[in-house]
GUDO-280781 format. One record per residue (C-alpha): x, y, z. Coordinates in nm, 3 decimals. Layout:
% GUDO-280781
        X        Y        Z
        X        Y        Z
...
//
This chain:
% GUDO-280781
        X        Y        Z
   -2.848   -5.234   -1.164
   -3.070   -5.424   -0.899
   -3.519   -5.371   -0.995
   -3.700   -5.366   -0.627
   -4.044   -5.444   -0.719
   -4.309   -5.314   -0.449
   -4.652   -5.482   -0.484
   -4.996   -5.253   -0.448
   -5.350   -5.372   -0.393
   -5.668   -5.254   -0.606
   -5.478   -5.081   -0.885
   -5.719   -5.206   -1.215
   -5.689   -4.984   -1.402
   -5.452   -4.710   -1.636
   -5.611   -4.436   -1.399
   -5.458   -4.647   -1.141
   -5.099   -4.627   -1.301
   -5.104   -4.290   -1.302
   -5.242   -4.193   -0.973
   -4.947   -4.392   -0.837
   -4.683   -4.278   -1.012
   -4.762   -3.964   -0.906
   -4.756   -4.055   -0.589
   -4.434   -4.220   -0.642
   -4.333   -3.842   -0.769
   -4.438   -3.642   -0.475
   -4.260   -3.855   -0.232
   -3.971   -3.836   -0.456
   -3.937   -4.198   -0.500
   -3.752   -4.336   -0.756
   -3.907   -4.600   -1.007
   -3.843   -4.765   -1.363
   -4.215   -4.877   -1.435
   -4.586   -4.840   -1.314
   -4.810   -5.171   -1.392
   -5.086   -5.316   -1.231
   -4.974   -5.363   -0.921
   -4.612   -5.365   -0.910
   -4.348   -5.115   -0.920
   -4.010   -5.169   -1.037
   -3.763   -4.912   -0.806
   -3.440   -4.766   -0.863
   -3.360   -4.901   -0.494
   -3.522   -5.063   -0.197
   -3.730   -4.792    0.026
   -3.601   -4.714    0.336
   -3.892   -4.767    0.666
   -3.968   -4.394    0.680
   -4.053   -4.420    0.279
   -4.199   -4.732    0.332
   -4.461   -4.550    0.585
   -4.511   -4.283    0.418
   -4.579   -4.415    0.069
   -4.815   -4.650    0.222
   -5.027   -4.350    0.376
   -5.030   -4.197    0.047
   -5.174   -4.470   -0.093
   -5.420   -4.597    0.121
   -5.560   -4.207    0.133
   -5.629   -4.331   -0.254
   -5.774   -4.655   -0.196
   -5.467   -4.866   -0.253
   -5.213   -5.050   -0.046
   -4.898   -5.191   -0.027
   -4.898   -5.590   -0.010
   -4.622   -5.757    0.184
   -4.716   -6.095    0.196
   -4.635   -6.377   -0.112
   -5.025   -6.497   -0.088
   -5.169   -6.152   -0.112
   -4.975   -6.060   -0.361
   -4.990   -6.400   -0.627
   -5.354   -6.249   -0.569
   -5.339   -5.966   -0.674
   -5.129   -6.087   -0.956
   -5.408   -6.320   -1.047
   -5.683   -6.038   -1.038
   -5.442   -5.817   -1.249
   -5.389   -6.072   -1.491
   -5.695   -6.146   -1.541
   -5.809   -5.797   -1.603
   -5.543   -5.715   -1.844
   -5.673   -6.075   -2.091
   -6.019   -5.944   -2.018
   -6.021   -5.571   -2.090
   -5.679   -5.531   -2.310
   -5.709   -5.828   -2.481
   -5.709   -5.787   -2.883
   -5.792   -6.096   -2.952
   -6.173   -6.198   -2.802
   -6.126   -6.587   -2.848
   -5.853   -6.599   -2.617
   -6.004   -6.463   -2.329
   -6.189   -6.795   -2.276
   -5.857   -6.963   -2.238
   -5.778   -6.876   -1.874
   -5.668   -7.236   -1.786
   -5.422   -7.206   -2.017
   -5.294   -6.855   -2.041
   -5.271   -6.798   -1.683
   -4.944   -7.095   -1.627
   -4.780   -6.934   -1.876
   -4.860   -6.528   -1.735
   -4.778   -6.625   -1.360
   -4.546   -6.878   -1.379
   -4.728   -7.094   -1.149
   -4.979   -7.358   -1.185
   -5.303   -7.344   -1.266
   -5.446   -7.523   -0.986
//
C-alpha cells in the first residue's frame, strides 16, 4: 500500500495534530498518521479535496505547502521544536549541528 504524505504549515504543536485530524475527519479524508506537519494518506486527494481541505485549514491558521523549499522549512521548524520541547534529554538540545543531518536527511549547511 502506497503513504501520500501532504505537508501543512504552522502546525507546532499536539493541539495542532488534533485540530487537523479532525479536519481530516470531517472532510472524510482518509489518513494513517498526524505529525507536525505531514500527513501520511490512504491515497492521493483528488483537486476538489485538495481545495477544500486547504479552506479548512487556512480557516484554522494552517496551510497546505506545495513547494520542496517551503516545506524542508517547515520540516526544519518542526524539528526543531520537537528536540526543543519533547526532548528528554536537556544536553542534547544544544546539539543542533549534529542532530539535525541525521533528522532531515540533508545537510547541515
Amino acid at each position: 500500500m502506497n503513504n501520500y504524505v501532504i505537508h501543512i504549515k504552522n502546525m507546532v504543536c499536539p493541539r495542532c495534530i488534533k485540530a487537523v485530524e479532525t479536519t481530516m475527519l470531517n472532510n472524510d479524508i482518509g489518513y494513517t498518521d498526524v505529525r507536525l506537519g505531514e500527513v501520511e494518506l490512504n491515497k492521493p486527494l483528488t483537486s476538489q479535496e485538495e481545495n477544500i481541505l486547504s479552506e479548512n485549514l487556512l480557516s484554522q491558521g494552517f496551510e497546505l505547502l506545495a513547494d520542496k523549499k517551503g516545506q524542508l522549512i517547515e520540516k526544519i521548524k518542526n524539528t526543531i521544536i520537537q528536540i526543543v520541547h519533547y526532548q528528554d534529554d536537556p544536553h542534547k538540545i544544544g546539539h543542533l549541528r549534529q542532530q539535525l543531518p541525521k533528522l532531515l536527511g540533508h545537510s547541515y549547511s
